[in-house]
N, C-alpha and C positions, 0 to 999 in steps of 0.2 A: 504494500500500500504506500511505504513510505518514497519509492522507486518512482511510484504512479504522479503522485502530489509534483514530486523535482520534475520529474518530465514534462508537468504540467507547465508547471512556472517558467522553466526553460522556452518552453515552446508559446506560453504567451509572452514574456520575453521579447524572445526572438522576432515573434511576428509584429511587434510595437516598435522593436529595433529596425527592420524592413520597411515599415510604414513611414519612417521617418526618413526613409533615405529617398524618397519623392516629393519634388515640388507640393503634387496634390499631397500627397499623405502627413507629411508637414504640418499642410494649412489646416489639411482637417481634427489633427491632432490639438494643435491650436486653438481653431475653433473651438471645438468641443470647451477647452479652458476655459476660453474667452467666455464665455455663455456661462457656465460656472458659477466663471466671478462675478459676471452682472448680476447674475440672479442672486447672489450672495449681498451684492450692494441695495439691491431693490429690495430686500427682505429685510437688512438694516436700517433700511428707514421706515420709523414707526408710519402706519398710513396718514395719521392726524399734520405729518409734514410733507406729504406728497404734492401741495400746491403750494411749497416754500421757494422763494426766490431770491438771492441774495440781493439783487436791486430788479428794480424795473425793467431794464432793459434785457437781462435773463431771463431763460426758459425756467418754467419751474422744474422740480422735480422730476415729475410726472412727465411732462411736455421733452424733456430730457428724453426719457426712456421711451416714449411714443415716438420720437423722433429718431433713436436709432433703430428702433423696430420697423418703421416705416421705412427707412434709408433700406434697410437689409432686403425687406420684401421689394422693394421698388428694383432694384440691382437685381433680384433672382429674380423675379418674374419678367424681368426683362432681356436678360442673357444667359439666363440659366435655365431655370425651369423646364420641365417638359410638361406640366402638368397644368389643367384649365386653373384661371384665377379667378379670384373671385369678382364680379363686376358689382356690386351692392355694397356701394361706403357705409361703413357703422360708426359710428360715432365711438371712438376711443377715447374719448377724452372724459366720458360718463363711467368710465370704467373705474372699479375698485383695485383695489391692491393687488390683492389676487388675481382677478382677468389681466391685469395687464402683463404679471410675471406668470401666470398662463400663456399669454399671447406671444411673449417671448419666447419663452421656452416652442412652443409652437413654428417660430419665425424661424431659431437658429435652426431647430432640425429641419424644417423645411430647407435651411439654406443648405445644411449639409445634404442632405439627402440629392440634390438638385448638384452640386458642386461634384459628387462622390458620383454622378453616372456620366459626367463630363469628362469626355477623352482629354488626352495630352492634344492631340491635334488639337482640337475645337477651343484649348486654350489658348494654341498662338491664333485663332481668328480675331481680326481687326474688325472691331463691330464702332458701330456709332456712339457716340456721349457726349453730352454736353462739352466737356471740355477737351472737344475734339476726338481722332481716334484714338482708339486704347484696345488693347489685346484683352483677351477675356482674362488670362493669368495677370495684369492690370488691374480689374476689374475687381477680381477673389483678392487680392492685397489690398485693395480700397477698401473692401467689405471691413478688413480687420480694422483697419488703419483710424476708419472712421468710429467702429466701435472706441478704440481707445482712446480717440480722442475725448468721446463725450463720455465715458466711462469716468476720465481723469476729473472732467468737471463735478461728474455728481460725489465722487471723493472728498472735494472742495465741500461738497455743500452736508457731506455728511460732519464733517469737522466742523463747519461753522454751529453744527446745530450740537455739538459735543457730544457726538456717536463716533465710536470708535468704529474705523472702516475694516471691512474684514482684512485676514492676511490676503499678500498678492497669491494668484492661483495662476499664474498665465504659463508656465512652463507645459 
């Protein structure tokens, strides 16, 4: 039995060691963290400060994480995806705590899942974007890029409100 267990671990191991030695297998390992830790951040803040804003001119809390939820979907359903979208806007911003770190969780695996049946070809494809052309392997490095970005902010806004932010998880 004890033979069975080593050869198990070895062999997940191994095959988390393989996964990381591809572009895609990389990102999606990433991924996966990345989504983690938001959801780790979003669960840190009590809901009663979900429409906290450190000045006016910032997104609240909330608007935050709606905003990189929506960036995520907008990006997969647009060069990714294989699968119909939804056409019927819902109003996210009525959402409680919990739908919206549902809705997340929802968005990231959508994005991997979408990301994970995308060939290496179809990664150097030059598709169109706002900021001109960009290859879709472009495109999966925005997806992170921008999570972290606004990830860092709601950081900020967990400290101003004296929550301790969880530990980093992004390895």
């Amino acid at each position: 039995m004890q033979k069975l267990i080593i050869a198990l671990i070895l062999f997940t191991s191994t095959a988390s060691m393989a996964q990381q030695t591809t572009v895609k297998g990389a990102f999606l390992e990433k991924w996966n963290n990345s989504r983690d830790y938001l959801i780790a951040v979003a669960e840190a803040m009590p809901e009663e400060f979900y429409d906290y804003k450190p000045t006016a001119r910032q997104k609240s809390f909330k608007e935050q994480l709606l905003h990189i939820q929506g960036n995520i979907n907008w990006i997969d359903s647009s060069h990714f995806s294989r699968r119909e979208t939804e056409t019927a806007s819902q109003d996210y911003y009525s959402f409680n705590k919990k739908q919206i770190i549902d809705l997340l969780q929802r968005t990231f695996n959508d994005a991997h899942n979408s990301i994970s049946t995308t060939t290496d070809e179809e990664l150097k494809e030059i598709v169109k974007f706002f900021a001109g052309p960009k290859s879709k392997l472009q495109l999966m490095n925005l997806l992170q890029d921008h999570v972290t970005h606004h990830r860092g902010q709601l950081l900020v806004y967990l400290n101003l409100k004296d929550i301790t932010p969880p530990n980093f998880s992004g390895w």
